[in-house]
KOLVO-328428 format. One record per residue (C-alpha): residue number from 1; x negated, y, z negated. Coordinates in Angstrom, 3 decimals, always signed. Layout:
KOLVO-328428
<node n="NUM" c1="X" c2="Y" c3="Z"/>
...
//
This chain:
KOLVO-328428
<node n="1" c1="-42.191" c2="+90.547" c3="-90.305"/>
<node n="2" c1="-42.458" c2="+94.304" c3="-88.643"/>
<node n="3" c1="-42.535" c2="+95.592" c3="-92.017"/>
<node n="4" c1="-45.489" c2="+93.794" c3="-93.476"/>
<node n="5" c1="-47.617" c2="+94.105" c3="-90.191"/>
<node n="6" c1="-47.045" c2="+97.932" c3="-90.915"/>
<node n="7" c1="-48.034" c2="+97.554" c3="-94.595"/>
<node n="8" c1="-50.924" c2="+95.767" c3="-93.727"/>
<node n="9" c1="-52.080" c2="+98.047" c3="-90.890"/>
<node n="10" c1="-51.358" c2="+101.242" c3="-93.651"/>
<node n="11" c1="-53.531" c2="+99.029" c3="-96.210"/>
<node n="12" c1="-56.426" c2="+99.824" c3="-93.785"/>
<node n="13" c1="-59.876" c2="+100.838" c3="-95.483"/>
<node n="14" c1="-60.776" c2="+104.620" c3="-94.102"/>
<node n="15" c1="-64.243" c2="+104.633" c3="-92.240"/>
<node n="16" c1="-66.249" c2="+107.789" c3="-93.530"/>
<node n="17" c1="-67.662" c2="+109.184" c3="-90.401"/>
<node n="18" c1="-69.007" c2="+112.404" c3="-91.827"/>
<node n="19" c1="-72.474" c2="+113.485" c3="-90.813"/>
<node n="20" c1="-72.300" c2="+110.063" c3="-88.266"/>
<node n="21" c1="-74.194" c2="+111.701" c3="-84.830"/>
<node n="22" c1="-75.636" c2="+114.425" c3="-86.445"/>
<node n="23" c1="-77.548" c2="+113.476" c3="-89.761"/>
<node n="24" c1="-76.481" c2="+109.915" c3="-89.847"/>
<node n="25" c1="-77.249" c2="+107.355" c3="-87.226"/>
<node n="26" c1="-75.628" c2="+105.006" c3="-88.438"/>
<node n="27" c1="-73.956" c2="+103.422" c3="-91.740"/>
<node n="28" c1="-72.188" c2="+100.346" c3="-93.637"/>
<node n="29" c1="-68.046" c2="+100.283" c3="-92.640"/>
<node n="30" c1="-65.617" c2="+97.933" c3="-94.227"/>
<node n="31" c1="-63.638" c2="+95.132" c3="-92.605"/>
<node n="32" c1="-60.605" c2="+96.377" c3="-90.818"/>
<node n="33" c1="-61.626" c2="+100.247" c3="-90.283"/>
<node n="34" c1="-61.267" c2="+102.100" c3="-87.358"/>
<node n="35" c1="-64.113" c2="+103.616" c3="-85.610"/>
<node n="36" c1="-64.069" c2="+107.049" c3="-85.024"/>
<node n="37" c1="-63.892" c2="+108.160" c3="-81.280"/>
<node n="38" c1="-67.419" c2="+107.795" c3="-79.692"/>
<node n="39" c1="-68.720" c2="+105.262" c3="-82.412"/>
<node n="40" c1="-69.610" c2="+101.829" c3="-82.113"/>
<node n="41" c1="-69.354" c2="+98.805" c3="-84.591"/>
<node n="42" c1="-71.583" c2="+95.945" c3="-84.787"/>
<node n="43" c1="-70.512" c2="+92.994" c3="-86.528"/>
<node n="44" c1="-73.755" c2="+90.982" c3="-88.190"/>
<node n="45" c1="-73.092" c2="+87.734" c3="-89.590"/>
<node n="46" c1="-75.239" c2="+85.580" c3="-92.072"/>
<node n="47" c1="-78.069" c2="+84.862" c3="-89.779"/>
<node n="48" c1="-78.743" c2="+87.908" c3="-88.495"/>
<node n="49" c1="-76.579" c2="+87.144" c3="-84.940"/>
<node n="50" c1="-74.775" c2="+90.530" c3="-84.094"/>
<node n="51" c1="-71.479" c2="+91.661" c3="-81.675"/>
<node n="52" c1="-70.239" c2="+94.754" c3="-80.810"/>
<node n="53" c1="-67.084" c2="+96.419" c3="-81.350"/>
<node n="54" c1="-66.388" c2="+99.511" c3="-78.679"/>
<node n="55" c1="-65.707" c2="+102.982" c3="-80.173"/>
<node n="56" c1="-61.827" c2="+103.666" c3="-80.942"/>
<node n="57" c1="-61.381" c2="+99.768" c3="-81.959"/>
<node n="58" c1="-60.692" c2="+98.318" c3="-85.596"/>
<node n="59" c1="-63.736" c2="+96.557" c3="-86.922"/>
<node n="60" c1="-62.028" c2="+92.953" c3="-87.480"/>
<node n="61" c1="-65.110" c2="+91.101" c3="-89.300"/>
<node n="62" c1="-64.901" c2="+87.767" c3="-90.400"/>
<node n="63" c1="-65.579" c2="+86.099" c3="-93.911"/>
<node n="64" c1="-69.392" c2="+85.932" c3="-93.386"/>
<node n="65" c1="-69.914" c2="+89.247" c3="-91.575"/>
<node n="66" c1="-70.836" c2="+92.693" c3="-92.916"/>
<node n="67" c1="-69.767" c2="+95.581" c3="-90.398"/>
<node n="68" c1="-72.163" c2="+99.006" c3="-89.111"/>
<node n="69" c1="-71.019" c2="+101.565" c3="-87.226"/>
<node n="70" c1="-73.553" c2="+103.519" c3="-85.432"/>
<node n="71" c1="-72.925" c2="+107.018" c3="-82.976"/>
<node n="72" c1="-74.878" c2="+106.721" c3="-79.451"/>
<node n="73" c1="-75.939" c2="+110.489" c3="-79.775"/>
<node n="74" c1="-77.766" c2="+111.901" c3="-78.312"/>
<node n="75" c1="-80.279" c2="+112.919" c3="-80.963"/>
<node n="76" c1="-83.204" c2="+115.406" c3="-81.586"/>
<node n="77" c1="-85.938" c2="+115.187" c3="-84.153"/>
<node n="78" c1="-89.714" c2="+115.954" c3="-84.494"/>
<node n="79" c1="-92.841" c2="+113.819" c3="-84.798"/>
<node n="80" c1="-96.384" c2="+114.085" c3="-85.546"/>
<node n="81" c1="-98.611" c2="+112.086" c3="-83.343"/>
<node n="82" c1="-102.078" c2="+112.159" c3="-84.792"/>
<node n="83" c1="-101.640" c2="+112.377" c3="-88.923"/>
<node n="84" c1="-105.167" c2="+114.345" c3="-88.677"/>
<node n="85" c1="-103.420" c2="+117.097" c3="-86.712"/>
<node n="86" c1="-99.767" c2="+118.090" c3="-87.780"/>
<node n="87" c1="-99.876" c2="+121.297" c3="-86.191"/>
<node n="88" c1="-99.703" c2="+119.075" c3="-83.217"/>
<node n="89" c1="-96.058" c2="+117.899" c3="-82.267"/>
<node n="90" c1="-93.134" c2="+116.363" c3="-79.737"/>
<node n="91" c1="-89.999" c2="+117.094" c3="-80.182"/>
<node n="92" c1="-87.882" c2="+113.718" c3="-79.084"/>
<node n="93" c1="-84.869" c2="+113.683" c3="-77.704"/>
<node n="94" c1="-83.146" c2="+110.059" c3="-77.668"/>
<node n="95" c1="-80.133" c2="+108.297" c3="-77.418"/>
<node n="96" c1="-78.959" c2="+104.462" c3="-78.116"/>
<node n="97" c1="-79.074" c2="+102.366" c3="-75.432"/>
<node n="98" c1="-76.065" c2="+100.901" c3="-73.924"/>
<node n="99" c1="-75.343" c2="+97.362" c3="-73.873"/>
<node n="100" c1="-78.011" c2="+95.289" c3="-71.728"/>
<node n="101" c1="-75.391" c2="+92.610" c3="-69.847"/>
<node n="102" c1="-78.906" c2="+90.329" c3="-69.799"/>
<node n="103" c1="-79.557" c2="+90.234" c3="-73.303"/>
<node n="104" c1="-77.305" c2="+88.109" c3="-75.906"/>
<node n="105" c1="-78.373" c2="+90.446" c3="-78.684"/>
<node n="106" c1="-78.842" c2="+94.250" c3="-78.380"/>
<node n="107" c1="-82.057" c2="+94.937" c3="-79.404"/>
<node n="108" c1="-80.689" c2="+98.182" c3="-81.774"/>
<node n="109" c1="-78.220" c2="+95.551" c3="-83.149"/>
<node n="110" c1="-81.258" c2="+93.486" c3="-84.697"/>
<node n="111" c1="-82.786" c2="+96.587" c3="-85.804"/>
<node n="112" c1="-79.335" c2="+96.958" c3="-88.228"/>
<node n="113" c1="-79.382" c2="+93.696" c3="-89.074"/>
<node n="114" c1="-82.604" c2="+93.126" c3="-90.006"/>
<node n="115" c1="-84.086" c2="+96.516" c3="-91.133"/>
<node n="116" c1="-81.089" c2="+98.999" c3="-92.125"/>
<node n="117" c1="-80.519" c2="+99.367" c3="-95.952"/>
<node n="118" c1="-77.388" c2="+101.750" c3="-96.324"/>
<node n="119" c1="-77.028" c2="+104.723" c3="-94.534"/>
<node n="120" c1="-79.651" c2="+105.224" c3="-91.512"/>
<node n="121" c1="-80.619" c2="+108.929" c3="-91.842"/>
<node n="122" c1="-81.810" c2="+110.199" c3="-88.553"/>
<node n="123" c1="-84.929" c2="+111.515" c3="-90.697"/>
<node n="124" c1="-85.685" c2="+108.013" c3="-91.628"/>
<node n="125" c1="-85.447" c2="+106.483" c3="-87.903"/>
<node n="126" c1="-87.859" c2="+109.262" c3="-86.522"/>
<node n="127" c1="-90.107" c2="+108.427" c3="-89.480"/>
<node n="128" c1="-90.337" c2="+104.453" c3="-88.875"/>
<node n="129" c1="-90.280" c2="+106.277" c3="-84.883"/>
<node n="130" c1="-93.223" c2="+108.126" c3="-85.688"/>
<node n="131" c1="-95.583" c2="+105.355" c3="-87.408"/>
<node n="132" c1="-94.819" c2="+103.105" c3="-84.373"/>
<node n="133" c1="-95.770" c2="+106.108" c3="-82.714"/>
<node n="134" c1="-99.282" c2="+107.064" c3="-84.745"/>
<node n="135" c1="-100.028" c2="+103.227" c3="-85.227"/>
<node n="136" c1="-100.315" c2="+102.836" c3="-80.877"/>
<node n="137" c1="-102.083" c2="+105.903" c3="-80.479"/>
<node n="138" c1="-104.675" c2="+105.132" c3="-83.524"/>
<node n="139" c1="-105.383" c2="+101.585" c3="-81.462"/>
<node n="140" c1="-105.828" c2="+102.815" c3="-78.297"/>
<node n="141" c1="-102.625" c2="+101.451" c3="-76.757"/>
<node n="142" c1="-101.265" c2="+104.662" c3="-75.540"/>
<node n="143" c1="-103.680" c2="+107.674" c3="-75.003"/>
<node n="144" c1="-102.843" c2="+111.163" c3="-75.777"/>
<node n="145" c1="-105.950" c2="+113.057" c3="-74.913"/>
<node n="146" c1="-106.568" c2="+116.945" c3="-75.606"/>
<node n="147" c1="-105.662" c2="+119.093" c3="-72.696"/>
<node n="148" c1="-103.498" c2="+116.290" c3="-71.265"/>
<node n="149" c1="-103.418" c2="+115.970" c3="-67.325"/>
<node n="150" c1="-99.831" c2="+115.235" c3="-65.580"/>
<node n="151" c1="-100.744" c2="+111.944" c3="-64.907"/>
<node n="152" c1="-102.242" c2="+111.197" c3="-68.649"/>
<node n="153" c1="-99.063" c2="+112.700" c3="-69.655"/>
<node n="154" c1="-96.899" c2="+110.594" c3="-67.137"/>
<node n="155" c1="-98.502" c2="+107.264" c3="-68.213"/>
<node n="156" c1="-98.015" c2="+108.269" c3="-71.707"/>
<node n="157" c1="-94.713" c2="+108.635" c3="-71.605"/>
<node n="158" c1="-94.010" c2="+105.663" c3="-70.047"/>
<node n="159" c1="-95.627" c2="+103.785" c3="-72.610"/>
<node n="160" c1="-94.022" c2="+105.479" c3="-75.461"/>
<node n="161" c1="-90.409" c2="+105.283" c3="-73.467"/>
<node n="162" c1="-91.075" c2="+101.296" c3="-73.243"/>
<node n="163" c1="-92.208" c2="+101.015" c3="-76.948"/>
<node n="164" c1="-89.021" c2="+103.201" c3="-78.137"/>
<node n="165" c1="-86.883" c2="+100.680" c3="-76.183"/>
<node n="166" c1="-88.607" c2="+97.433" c3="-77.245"/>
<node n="167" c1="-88.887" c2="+98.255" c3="-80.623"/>
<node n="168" c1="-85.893" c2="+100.227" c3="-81.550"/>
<node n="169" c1="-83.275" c2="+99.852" c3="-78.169"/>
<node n="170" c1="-82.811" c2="+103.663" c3="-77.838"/>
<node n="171" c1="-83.568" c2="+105.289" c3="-74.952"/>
<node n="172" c1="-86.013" c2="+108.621" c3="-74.367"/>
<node n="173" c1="-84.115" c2="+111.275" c3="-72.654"/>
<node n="174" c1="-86.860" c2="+113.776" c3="-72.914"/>
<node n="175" c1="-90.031" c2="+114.443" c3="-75.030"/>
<node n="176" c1="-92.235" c2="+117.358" c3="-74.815"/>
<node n="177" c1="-95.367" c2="+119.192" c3="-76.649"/>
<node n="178" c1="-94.674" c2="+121.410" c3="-79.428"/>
<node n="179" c1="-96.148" c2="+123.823" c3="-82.036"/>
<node n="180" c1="-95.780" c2="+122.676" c3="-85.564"/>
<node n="181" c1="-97.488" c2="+125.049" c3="-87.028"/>
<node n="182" c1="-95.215" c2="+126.819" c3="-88.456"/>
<node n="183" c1="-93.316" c2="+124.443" c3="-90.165"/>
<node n="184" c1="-95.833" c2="+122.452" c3="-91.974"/>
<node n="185" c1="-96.903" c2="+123.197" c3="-95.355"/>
<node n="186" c1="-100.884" c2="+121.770" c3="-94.899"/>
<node n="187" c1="-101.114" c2="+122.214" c3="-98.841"/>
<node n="188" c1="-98.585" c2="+119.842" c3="-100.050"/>
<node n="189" c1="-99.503" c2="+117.281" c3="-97.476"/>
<node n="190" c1="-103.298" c2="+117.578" c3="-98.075"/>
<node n="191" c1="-101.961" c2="+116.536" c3="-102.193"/>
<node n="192" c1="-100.599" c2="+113.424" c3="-100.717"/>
<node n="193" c1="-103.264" c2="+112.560" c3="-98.824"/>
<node n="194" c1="-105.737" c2="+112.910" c3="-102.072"/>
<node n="195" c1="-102.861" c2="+111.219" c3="-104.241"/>
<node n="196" c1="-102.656" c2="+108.198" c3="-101.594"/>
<node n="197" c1="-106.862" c2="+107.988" c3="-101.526"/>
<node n="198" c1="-106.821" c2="+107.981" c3="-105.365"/>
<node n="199" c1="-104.200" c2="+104.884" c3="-105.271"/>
<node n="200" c1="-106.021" c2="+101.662" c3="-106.636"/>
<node n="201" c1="-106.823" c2="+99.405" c3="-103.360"/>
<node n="202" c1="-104.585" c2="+95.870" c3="-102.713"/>
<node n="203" c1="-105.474" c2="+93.335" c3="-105.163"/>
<node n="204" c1="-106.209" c2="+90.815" c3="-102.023"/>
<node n="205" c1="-107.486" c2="+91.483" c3="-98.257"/>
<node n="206" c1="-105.834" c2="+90.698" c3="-94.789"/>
<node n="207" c1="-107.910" c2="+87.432" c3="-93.848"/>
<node n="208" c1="-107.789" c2="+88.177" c3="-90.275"/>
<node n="209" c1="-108.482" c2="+91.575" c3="-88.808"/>
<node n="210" c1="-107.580" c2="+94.509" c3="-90.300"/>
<node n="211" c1="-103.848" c2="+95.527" c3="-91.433"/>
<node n="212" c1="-103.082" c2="+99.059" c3="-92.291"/>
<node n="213" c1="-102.704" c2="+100.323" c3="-96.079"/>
<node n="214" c1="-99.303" c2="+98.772" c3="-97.684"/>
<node n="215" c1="-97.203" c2="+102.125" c3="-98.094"/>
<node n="216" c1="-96.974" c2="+102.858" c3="-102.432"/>
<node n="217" c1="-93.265" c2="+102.995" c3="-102.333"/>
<node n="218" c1="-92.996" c2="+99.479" c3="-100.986"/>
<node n="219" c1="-95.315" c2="+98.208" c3="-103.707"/>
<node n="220" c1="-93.515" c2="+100.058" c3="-106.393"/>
<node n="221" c1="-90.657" c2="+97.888" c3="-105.939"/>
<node n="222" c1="-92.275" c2="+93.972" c3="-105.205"/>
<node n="223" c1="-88.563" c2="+92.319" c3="-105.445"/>
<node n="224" c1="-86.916" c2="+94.607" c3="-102.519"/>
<node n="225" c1="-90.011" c2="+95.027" c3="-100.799"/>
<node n="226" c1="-90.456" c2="+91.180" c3="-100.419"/>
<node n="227" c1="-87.057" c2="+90.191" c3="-99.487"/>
<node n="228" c1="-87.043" c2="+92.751" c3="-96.885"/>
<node n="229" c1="-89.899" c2="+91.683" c3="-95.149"/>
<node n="230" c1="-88.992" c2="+88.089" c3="-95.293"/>
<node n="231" c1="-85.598" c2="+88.639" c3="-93.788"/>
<node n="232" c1="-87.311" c2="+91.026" c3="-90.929"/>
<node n="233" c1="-89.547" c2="+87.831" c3="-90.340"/>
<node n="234" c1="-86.760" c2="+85.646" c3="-90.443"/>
<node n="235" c1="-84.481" c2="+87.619" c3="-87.939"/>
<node n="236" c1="-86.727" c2="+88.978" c3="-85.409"/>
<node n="237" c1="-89.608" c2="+85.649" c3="-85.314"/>
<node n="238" c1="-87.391" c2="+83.687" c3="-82.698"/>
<node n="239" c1="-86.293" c2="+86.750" c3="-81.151"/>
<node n="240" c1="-90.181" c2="+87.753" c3="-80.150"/>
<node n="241" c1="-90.530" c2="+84.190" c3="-79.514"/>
<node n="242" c1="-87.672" c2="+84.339" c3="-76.910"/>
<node n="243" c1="-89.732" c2="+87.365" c3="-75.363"/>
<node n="244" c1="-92.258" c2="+85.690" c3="-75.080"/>
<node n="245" c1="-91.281" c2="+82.142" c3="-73.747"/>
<node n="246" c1="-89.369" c2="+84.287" c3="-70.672"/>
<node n="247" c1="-92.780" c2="+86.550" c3="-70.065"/>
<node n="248" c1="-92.953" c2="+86.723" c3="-66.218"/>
<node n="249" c1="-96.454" c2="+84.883" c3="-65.632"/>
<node n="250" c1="-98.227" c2="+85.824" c3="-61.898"/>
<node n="251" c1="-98.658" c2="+82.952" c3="-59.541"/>
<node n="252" c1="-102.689" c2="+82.364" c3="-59.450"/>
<node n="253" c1="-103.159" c2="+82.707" c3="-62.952"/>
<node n="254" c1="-104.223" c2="+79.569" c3="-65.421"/>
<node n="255" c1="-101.843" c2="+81.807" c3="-68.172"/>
<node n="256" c1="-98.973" c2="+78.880" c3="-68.866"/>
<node n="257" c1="-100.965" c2="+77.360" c3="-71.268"/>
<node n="258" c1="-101.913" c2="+79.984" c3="-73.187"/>
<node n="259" c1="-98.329" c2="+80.886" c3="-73.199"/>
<node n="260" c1="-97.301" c2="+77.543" c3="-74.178"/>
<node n="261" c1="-100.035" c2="+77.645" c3="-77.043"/>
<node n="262" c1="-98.657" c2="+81.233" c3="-78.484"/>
<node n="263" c1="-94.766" c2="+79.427" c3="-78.523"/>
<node n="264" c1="-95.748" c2="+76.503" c3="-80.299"/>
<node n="265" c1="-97.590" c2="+78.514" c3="-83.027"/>
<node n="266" c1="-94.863" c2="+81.244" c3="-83.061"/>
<node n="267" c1="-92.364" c2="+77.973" c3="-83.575"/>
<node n="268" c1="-94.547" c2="+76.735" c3="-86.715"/>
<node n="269" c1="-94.862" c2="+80.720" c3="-87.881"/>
<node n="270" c1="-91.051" c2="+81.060" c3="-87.666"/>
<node n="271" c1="-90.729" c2="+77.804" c3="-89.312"/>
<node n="272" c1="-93.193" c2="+79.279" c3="-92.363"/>
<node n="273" c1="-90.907" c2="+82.240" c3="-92.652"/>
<node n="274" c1="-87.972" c2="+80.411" c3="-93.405"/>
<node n="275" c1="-89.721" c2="+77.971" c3="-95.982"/>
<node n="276" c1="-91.301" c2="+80.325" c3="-98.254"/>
<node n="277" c1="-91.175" c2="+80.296" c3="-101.855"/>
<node n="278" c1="-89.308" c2="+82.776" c3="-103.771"/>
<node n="279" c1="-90.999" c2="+85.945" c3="-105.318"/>
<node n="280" c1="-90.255" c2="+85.477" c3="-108.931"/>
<node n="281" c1="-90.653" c2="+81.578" c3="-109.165"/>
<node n="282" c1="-94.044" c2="+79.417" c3="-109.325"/>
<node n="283" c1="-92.171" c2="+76.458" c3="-109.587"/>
<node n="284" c1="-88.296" c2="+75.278" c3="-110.272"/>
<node n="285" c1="-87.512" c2="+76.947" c3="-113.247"/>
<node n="286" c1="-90.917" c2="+78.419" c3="-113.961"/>
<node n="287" c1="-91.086" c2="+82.275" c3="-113.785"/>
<node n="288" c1="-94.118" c2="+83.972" c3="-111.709"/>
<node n="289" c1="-95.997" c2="+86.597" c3="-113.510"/>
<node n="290" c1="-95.852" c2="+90.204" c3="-112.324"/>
<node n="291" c1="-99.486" c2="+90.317" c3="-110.829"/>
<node n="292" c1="-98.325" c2="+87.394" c3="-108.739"/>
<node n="293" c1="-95.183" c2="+88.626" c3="-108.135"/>
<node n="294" c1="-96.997" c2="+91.256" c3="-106.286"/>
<node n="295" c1="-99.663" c2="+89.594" c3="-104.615"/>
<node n="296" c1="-96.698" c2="+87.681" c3="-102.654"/>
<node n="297" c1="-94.907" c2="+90.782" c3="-101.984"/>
<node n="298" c1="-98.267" c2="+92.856" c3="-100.494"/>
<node n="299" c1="-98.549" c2="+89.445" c3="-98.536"/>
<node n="300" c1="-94.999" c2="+89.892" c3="-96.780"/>
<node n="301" c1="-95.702" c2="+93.468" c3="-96.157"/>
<node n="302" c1="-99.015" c2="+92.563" c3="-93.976"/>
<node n="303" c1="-96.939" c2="+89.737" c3="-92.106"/>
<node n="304" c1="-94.395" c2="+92.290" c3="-91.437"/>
<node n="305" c1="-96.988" c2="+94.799" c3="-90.460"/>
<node n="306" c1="-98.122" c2="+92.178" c3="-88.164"/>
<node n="307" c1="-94.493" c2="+91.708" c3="-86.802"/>
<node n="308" c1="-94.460" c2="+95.716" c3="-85.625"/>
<node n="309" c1="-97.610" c2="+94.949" c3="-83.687"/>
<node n="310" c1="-95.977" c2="+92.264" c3="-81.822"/>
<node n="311" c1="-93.034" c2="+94.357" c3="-80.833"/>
<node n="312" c1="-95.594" c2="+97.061" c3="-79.373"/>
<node n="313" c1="-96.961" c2="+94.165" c3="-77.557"/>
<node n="314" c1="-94.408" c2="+93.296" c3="-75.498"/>
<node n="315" c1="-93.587" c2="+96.635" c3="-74.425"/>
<node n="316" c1="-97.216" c2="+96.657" c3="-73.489"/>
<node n="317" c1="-96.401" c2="+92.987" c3="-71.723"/>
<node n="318" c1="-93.220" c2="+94.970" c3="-69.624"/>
<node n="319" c1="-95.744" c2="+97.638" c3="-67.820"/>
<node n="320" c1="-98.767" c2="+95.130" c3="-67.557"/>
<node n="321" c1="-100.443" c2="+95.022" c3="-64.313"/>
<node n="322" c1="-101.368" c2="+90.730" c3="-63.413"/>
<node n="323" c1="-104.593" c2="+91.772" c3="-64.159"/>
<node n="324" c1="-104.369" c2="+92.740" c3="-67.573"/>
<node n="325" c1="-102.376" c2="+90.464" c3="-68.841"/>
<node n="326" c1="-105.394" c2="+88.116" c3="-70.246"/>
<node n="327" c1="-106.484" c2="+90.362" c3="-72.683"/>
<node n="328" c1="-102.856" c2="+91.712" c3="-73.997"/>
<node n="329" c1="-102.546" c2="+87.552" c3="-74.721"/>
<node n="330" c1="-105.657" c2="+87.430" c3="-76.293"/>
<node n="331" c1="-104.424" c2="+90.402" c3="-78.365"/>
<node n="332" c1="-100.917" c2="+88.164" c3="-78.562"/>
<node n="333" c1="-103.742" c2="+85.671" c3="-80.420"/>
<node n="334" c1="-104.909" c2="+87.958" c3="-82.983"/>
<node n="335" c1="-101.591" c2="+89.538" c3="-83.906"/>
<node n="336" c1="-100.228" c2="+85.568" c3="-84.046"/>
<node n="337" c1="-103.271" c2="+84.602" c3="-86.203"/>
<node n="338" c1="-102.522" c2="+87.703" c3="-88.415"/>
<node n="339" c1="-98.886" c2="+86.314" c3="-89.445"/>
<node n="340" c1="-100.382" c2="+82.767" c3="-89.694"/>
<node n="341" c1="-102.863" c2="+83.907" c3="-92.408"/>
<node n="342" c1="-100.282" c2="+86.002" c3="-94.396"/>
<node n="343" c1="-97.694" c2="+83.978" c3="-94.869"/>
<node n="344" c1="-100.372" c2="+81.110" c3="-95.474"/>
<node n="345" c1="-101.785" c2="+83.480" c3="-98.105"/>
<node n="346" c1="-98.206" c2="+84.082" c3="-99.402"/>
<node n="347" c1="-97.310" c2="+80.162" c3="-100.361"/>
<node n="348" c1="-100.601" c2="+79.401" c3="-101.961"/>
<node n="349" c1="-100.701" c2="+82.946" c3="-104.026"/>
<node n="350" c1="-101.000" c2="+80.103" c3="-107.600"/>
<node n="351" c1="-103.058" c2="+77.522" c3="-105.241"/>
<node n="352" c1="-106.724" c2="+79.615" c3="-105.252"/>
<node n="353" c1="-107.945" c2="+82.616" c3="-105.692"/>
<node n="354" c1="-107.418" c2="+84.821" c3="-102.211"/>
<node n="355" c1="-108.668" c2="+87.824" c3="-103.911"/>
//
């Protein structure tokens, strides 16, 4: 009975950790691997619910689980707040957060489960880090002014510390102002900006408010682009839900049934999420044309567009003052309406013209 427990422990898949902390922040490993020494595994199941596994373990996943192993870092990268100016820079330096004891899912565990496609290049997580980034600044919800005072600065960064946490669960050990100039070529990005403006525009319009420009390599590819959206919406819905539903509310403020309003339509957005028809079919056994096909998929982008906004929200909700807090739920409404109207849009693509 020794014998085969050896055989079985020597049958062992081999984790490839290379490039993991540096390069890599995280990537896919097999059932029954060991994590390297200072990685951690996260088991994710079927519906998106995730567990950890600490570093130096074996990664014992079940049937219905798929397995990530992710270093802590610390990690350094580069980012371009305004798009306008890329000479203008911070270099980041960030880590993962340790486990919160309060919260049943980690919120850098969700981002894996619900976002992660393969390996998660550091490059790529200070890209999606930047647009969260350039998307706040753009609206107004952090301010980054020229000649920056020490208090502009200091509320700045804790803004952009929160909206790192809430959105992504790492941490900001430092961030300061850098020069960029010398390591931007202005030529080749001035060709994508002309190549992106010469793009032919969405075949339909955001119905309520305005949603930012659905990025060309997303649309190139309808089928991926749609399912990952739908399973972002899916997974993280009832977890901004949750957020909101335990939003400390002051005492003296009429502000419960607002709240109460936002859950209920939250419940019946989450509820759309899971109920939507698939990409390629307008009815059992009837294929969807291409056009349509694509219409569905821009649709999904916008609601997940939407989603991102939400998560910036509540990190605005964590360093509200009592007085605020009105017009980041009337904001809470608009973002709210947004998915409402997209994934409205989305079912009845073949019902009318949305053009």
């Amino acid at each position: 009975m020794m014998l085969d427990l050896f055989k079985r422990m020597a049958r062992a898949p081999v984790f490839d950790a290379a490039g993991l902390g540096t390069r890599l922040v995280a990537r896919p490993a097999p059932a029954g691997c060991l994590l390297p020494p200072g990685a951690v595994g996260v088991a994710v199941d079927a519906g998106g619910h995730t567990r950890r596994i600490a570093a130096g373990g074996r990664l014992s996943l079940t049937e219905a689980e798929s397995g990530w192993c992710f270093h802590p870092g610390p990690y350094q990268c580069e980012l371009v707040p305004f798009a306008a100016a890329p000479e203008i820079g911070l270099r980041l330096h960030f880590a993962i957060d340790s486990p919160d004891p309060r919260m049943t899912q980690q919120r850098f565990d969700l981002f894996l489960a619900s976002e992660a496609a393969g390996d998660l290049a550091l490059e790529a997580l200070a890209a999606r880090i930047e647009a969260a980034l350039q998307r706040e600044l753009a609206q107004g919800n952090l301010e980054l002014p020229p000649c920056t005072t020490l208090d502009e600065w200091n509320a700045f960064r804790a803004g952009f510390n929160q909206l790192l946490y809430t959105r992504f669960g790492v941490t900001v050990d430092d961030c300061v102002p850098v020069d960029l100039a010398g390591t931007r070529d202005y030529a080749r990005e001035l060709a994508a900006r002309a190549h992106a403006a010469a793009a032919p525009a969405p075949v339909s319009a955001p119905l309520v408010a305005a949603a930012p420009p659905v990025p060309a390599p997303d649309v190139a590819d309808p089928a991926r682009a749609d399912a990952r959206a739908l399973r972002r919406l899916f997974l993280e819905l009832p977890c901004v839900m949750c957020r909101v539903r335990q939003a400390a509310l002051p005492q003296g403020q009429d502000l419960f049934r607002q709240q109460q309003a936002l859950i209920q339509r939250l419940d019946l957005v989450c509820l759309a999420a899971s109920s939507m028809p698939a990409l390629a079919l307008a009815a059992p056994g009837q294929p969807l044309d291409a056009d349509n096909q694509l219409r569905r998929a821009r649709h999904s982008l916008r609601a997940a567009e939407a989603l991102d906004e939400a998560w910036a929200l509540l990190a605005r909700f964590e360093r509200a003052e009592d007085e605020g807090l009105e017009l980041l739920f009337d904001e809470a409404e608009r973002i709210v309406a947004n998915l409402e109207a997209e994934l409205a849009a989305r079912k009845r693509v073949l019902a009318e013209e949305d053009a």
